[in-house]
Structures are given as C-alpha cells and as structure tokens.
N, C-alpha and C positions, 0 to 999 in steps of 0.2 A: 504494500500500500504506500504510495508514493506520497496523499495528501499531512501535508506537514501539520495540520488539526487533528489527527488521528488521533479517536478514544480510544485510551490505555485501559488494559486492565485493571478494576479497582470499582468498587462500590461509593460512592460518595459518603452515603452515612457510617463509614469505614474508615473518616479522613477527621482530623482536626482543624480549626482555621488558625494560618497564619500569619494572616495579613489581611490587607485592605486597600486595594486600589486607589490612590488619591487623585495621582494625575499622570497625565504623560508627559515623558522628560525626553526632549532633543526631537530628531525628524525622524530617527531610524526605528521607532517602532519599543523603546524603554518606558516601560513604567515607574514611577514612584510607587515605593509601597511602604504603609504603617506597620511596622510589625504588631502581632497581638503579643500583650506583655512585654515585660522588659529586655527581653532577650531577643536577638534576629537570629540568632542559632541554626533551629531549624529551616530557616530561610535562605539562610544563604547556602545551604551545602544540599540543595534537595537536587532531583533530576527532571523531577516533572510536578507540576502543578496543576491542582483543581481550579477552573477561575469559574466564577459562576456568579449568580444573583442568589440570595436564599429564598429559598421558595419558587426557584426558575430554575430553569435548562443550565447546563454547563458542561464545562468541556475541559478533559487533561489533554494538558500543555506541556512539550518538553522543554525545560528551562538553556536556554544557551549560554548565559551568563549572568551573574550577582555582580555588585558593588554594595559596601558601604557609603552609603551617603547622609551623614549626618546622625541623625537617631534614625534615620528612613534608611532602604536597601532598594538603588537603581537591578530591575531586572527586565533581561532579553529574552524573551518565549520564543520560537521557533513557528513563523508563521506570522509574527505579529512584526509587520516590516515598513508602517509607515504610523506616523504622528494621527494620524484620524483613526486607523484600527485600536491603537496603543487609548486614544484618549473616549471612544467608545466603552472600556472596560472602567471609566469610573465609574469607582462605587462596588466594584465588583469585589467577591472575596477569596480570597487564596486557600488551599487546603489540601494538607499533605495527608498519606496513608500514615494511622497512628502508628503502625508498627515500624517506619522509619523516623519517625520521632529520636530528637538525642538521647544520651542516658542524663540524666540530672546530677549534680552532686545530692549527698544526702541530706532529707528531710526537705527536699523541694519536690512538689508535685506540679503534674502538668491538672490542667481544669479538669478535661476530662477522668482522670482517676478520682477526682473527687465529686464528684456529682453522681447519686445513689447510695453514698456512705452515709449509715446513721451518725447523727448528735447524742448525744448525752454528756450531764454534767460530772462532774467530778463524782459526785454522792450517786451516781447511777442511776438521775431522773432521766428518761425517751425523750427528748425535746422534739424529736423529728428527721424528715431525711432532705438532703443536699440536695435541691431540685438546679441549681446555676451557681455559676461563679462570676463574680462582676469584676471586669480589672477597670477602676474608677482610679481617677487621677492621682487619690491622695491614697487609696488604699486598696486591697482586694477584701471584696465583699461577698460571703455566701448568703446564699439566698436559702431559706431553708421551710421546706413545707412540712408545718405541724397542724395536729387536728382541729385548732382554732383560727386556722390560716398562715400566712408568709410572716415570715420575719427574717430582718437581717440583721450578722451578726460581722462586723469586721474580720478578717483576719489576721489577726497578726496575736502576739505572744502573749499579750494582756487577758486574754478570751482564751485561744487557740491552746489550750493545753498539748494535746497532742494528737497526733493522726496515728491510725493503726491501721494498716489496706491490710494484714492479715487478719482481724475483726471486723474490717469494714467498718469500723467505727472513728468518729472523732470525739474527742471529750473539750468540753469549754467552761470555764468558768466566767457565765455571765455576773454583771454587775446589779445589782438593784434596780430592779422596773426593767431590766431588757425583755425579759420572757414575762412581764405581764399578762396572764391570758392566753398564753401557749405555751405551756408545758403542763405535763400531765402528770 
C-alpha cells in the first residue's frame, strides 16, 4: 500500500493522548503540538500517531520527525506536506498505543493506570472510584465518583497518601468538609 495515510494496526481506544494540535508551524506540513502533562517523553520518541477529533474519525500517522520547541514539540507526519493540511488538524488530538508508552520513574503514574482505582481513607472508609484525571495548570486533579456524586480531590502528597495498582486502591487523607456528603 503505497498511500502515505495508511491505517496502522491498533485500536484507538487502545491508545493514550499525547498531545494537542495547536497550530501549524512553517510551509512544509509541521505541526505544533501541546504535550498532555509535563513530560513530551512519549512524544517525541513514538513512530506513528493517532491524530483525530474525539468523538470523530481519525487516522494513524507515521511520525517523520520531532523537535523540541519550547515546552511544545514541532512534529513531521508523513503525508502531511503543506501548511493548509498541517493547519487543518487544529485542535486535533495525538495518541499513542499504551503499550508503547515510556516506563516512568517510581511512584509516577500515567492517567490512564489510574482511572478505575478505588479511594479510600487512611481508616479504611470506600470514598469511591477514579472516574478522570484533570492535569489543570496548578495541579492534577482526580475526579472521583462516589455514591452521592463527583468530587474532587487534588493530587498531590497533602491528600494523596499513596497509590497501590497491586490493590487497585489509592488511600487519601482528606481534610475537613472535603468529603462532605460523599463518603460512606
């Protein structure tokens, strides 16, 4: 198959997002892209990308070349060869197979491993389960559905006591009034 858009083998909902299409950079067909989260890691070292709209059609791409640019990463798809195709895919989102995903150092998780993990507090109350993870400017946010509805709970060491993927569980110690009305 000689067409350079050739869907690759690979399931979409099989993939994580990477990125985020912002614009297109130069005449030859580069994109800008935001990484998701702080790391471009995965971004720059992949071979093919999912680019798509969510909840629309999309298509894997085979990456021809990265750049670091800035906190952003200039990238070449194979196919995407002039400044109107390239700026066509704003807005569009990036997304690798998880299973080529980097290894992380330890106690860093990627979103997806945590999303379906139970809550519970230190004393061993159910608070509920990880339905999303928000990476918000100032912090990451789990999003968590318990039986009186959403709540969220920042991330980080203050709350986050610890994560356990062999339990499936994460343990928090909320603050006064956080779980108001959701926990059981």
């Amino acid at each position: 198959m000689n067409d350079s858009r050739a869907v690759l083998k690979g399931k979409e909902d099989d993939t994580v997002v990477v990125g985020t299409v912002t614009k297109a950079h130069g005449l030859r067909g580069e994109i800008k892209v935001k990484p998701t989260g702080p790391d471009a890691t995965n971004l720059r070292h992949v071979q093919r990308l999912w680019v798509g709209r969510n909840g629309y059609e999309g298509e894997w791409l085979l990456v021809e070349q990265t750049a670091r640019f800035g906190s952003d990463v200039l990238v070449k798809l194979k196919g995407v060869d002039s400044r109107d195709r390239a700026e066509s895919m704003r807005g569009s989102v990036l997304k690798i197979p998880k299973q080529e995903c980097r290894a992380l150092p330890p106690d860093s998780y990627y979103t997806f491993d945590l999303v379906g993990l139970n809550v519970e507090t230190r004393d061993g109350r159910s608070i509920g389960t990880v339905r999303d993870v928000l990476n918000l400017p100032a912090q990451t946010v789990l999003v968590i559905e318990t039986s009186g509805g959403e709540i969220l709970i920042p991330a980080v060491k203050q709350f986050v006591k610890s994560i356990d993927m062999a339990s499936h569980t994460i343990l928090i110690e909320p603050i006064e009034g956080m779980l108001d009305g959701h926990d059981h």
